[in-house]
N, C-alpha and C positions, 0 to 999 in steps of 0.2 A: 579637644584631645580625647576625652571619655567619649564623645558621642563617636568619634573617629575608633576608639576601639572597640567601644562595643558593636559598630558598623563591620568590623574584623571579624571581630567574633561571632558574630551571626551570619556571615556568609560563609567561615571557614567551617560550622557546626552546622550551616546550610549542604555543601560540598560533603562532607563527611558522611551526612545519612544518604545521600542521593547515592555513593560509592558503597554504602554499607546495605542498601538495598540493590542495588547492582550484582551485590556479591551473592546475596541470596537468590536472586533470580537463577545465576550462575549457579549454584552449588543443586536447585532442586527443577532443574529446568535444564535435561541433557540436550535440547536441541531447537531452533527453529525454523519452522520451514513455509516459507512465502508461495503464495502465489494469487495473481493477478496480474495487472495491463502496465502501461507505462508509470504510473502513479508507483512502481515496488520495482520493475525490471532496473537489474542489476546491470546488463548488457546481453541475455539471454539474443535480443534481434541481432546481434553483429551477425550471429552464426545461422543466421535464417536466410531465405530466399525473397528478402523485401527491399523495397527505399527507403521502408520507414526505421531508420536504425539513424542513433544521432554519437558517434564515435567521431566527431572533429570539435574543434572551439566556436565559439565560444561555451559549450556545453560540457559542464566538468571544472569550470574553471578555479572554482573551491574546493573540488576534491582533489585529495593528496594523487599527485602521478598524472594528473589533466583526464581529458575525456575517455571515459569507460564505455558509453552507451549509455548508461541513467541519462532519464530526460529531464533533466534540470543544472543547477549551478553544481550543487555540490551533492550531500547527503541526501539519501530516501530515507520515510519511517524506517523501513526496515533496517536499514544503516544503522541507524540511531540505535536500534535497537538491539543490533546485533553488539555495538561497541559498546555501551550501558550494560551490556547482559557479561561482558567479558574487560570490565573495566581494569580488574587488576593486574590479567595476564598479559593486555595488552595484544591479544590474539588478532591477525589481521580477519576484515569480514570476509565469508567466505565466498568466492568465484560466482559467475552467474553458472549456471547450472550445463550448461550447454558450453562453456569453456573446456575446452581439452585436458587443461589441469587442475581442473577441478576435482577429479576423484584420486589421484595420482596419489596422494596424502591421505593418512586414514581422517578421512574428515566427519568428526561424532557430532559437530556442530551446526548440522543442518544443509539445508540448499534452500535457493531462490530459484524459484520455477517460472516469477512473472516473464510478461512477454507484453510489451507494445503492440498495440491495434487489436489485442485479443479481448472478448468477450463470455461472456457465459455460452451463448450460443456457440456450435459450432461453426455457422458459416459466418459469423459477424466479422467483418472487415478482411475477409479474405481476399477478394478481389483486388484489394491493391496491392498483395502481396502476401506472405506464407506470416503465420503466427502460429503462437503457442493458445487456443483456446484451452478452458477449464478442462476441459473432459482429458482434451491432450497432457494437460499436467498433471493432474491426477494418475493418471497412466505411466507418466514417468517418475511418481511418486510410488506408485507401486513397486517401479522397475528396483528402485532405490531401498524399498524397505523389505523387496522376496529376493535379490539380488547380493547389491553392493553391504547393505548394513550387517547381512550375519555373513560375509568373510572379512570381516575385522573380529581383532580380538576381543574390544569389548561389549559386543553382542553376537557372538558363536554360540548362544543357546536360545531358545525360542522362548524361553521364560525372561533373558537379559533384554532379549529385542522389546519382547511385549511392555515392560516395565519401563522403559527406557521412552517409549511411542506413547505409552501413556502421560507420562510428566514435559515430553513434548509441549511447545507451544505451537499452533497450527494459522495461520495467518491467511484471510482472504480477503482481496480487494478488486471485485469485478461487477460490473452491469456498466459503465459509462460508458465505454464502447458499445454496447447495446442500444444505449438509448442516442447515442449518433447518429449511428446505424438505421434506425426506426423512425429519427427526424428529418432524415432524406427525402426529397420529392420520387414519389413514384414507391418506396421500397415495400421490399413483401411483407414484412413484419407488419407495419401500418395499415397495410390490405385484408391482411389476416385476424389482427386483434384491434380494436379499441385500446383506448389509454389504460383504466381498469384491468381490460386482459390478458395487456401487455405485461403491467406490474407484477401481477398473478400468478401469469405464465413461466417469466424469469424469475422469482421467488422459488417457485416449485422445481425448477431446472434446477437454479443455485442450491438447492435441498437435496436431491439427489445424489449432488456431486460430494454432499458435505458426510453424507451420510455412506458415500462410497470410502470417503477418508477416514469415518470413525471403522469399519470393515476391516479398513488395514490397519488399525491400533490406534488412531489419533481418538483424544477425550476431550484435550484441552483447546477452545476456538476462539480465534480474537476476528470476527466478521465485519466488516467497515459497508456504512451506506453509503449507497452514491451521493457525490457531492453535486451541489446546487448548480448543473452544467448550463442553467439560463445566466450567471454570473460568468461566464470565460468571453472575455473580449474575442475571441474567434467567433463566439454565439453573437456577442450583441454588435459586432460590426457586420454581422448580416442580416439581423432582424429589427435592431436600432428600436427599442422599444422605450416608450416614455417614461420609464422609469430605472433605477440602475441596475436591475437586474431582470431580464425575462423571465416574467412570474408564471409564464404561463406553462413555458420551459420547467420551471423548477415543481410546477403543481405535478406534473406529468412523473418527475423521477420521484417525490414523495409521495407518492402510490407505491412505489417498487419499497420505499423507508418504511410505509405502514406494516407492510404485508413483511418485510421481512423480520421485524420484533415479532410478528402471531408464527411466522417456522420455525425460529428459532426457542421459541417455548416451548412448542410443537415438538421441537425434535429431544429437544432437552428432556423431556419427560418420556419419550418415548427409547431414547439409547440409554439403555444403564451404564452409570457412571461418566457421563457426560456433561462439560460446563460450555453454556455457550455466552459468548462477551459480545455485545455491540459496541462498536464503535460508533459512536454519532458523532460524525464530522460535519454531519451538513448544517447545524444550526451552529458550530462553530464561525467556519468558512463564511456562512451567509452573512451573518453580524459582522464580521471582521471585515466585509466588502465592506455593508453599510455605514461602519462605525471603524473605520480606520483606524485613526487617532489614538482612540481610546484604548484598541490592542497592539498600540507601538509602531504602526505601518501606516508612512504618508502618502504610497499610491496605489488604490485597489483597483485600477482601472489600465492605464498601461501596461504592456511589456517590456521588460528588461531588456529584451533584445531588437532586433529589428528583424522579420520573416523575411524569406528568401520571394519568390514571384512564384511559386508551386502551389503555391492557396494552401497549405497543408499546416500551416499558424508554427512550424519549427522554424529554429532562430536561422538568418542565416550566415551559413559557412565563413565562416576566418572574423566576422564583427564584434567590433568593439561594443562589448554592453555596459548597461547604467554600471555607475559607480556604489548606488546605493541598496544594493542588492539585499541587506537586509530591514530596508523598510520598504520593500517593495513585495505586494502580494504573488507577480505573474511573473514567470521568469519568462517565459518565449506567450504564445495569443492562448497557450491551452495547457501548460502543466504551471503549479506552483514553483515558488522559488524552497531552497534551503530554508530559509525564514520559517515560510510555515510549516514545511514539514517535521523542524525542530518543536516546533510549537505542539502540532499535535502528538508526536512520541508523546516528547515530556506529559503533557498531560493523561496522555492515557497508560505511559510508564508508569508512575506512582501517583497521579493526581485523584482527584475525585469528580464524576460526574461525564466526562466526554466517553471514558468506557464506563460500562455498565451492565450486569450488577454489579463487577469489581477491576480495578485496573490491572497490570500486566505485572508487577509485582504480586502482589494480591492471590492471582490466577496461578502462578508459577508455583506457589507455596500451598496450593489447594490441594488437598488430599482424599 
């Protein structure tokens, strides 16, 4: 009976701070604004000129109201973060950005600008169809912050806007479509750079665009590495490498992981009054394939779902998926399930060590 209550009490005193840092993010942290590939898009592709848009089931099927577009079961980071940042108000997250009503409502709480199949580059994975590359969202981040934000009432002065853009959280999650793109037979990228110049190359792009963001008032940056893309059952059911993860693959995207901690010091020292966060998902993800068990999940290797005959690793259309969708690492051959994306929020919301120098808590209350 005592170990049963003090078991009470320590998750209800657990529950309590995770809401009472919730509420602080909330209070000193007027907005956040996403952008990146399928890993964040909210449903920004419905409204694009592509196939790659996943608006049917079994995709959504944990999230409240069924399929949105998000490529997964349920919640994105961003989700996560969005509803932890507005725990107590209960505010719903806000629209993909490219929704019609999405601006209809004075919305002070940010946008999501990711997009499926986009890239840091601009032409990365256009050819199958129309996306939101960095550059393009940035541009509509602009539109949003000389446009839409000062005819709301509370930033109609250019001192409320800048204040406001400051204590912003700024969220970016882009290169894997990049290094898709680059591992194609025949593609220009691979023709043009080596592995190293590759890394380099997209570091110093991704730099630009970051640096385009702090221009328009952004200080505050939560930037995530690409994840171990030799780990996605889409990757090793065509390379089949003798080990559980194509290492050779994963060497290639930790060149872009190296080089992006030296820009981001880089930049940090060079924009006054700039904080930049990494995100280091990849030695999460990567252990969490090799070591299951040990982080709660009994399959790092199938998908939740079954693919369609497109080769393109999304689930396919009207299928009934596993049952066990939270001990499963892959929800369809190429995005995460809810599971892990809960996993990394939380940790980089108020944990220690996966962001770095300080988590999203932390960051929000920086001055």
């Amino acid at each position: 009976m005592v170990k049963n209550t003090m078991s009470f009490l320590f998750t209800a005193l657990f529950f309590l701070f995770v809401e009472s840092q919730a509420r602080g993010i909330r209070r000193v942290a007027p907005a956040l604004y996403v952008f990146g590939d399928s890993v964040m898009d909210p449903g920004n592709n419905i409204f694009l000129n592509t196939f790659v848009k996943v608006n049917f089931t079994p995709y959504g099927i944990d999230f409240p109201g069924g399929p949105t577009g998000r490529f997964t079961n349920g919640y994105t980071i961003a989700d996560f973060w969005y509803k932890w940042s507005n725990k107590r108000s209960h505010e719903p997250i806000p629209l993909p950005y490219l929704h019609p009503l999405s601006k209809l409502k004075s919305n002070t709480k940010g946008f999501n600008y990711a997009s499926g199949t986009a890239g840091i580059l601009h032409d990365t994975s256009r050819s199958i169809g129309e996306n939101l590359p960095l550059g393009r969202q940035v541009k509509l981040f602009k539109e949003t912050a000389e446009q839409y934000l000062p005819s709301l009432g509370a930033y109609n002065n250019r001192t409320k806007l800048s204040n406001a853009l400051s204590k912003s959280i700024f969220v970016v999650c882009m290169g894997s479509n990049d290094y898709m793109n680059y591992l194609q037979p025949g593609s220009n990228t691979s023709k043009l750079y080596n592995a190293e110049q590759f890394g380099e190359f997209l570091v110093k792009e991704l730099g630009n665009h970051l640096q385009e963001l702090y221009n328009l008032g952004a200080r505050k940056f939560v930037v995530f590495e690409v994840a171990p893309l030799g780990c996605l059952p889409d990757v090793l059911d065509k390379t089949k490498p003798s080990t559980l993860c194509d290492e050779h693959i994963n060497g290639l995207v930790s060149v872009f992981n190296t080089n992006l901690g030296v820009k981001l010091n880089k930049l940090k020292s060079v924009l006054n009054g700039s904080t930049f966060v990494t995100a280091k998902s990849y030695r999460l993800i990567h252990d969490i394939i090799y070591n299951p068990l040990h982080h709660g999940f009994s399959d790092a290797r199938q998908a939740c779902c079954a693919s369609g005959v497109d080769g393109s690793g999304d689930c396919k259309p009207g299928i009934v998926p596993c049952q066990s969708r939270k001990s499963h690492v892959f929800w369809d051959r190429v995005h995460p399930t809810e599971a892990i994306y809960e996993r990394i929020a939380s940790e980089c919301f108020n944990g220690k060590g996966l962001c770095t120098p300080m988590n999203i808590v932390q960051l929000a209350g920086k001055h």
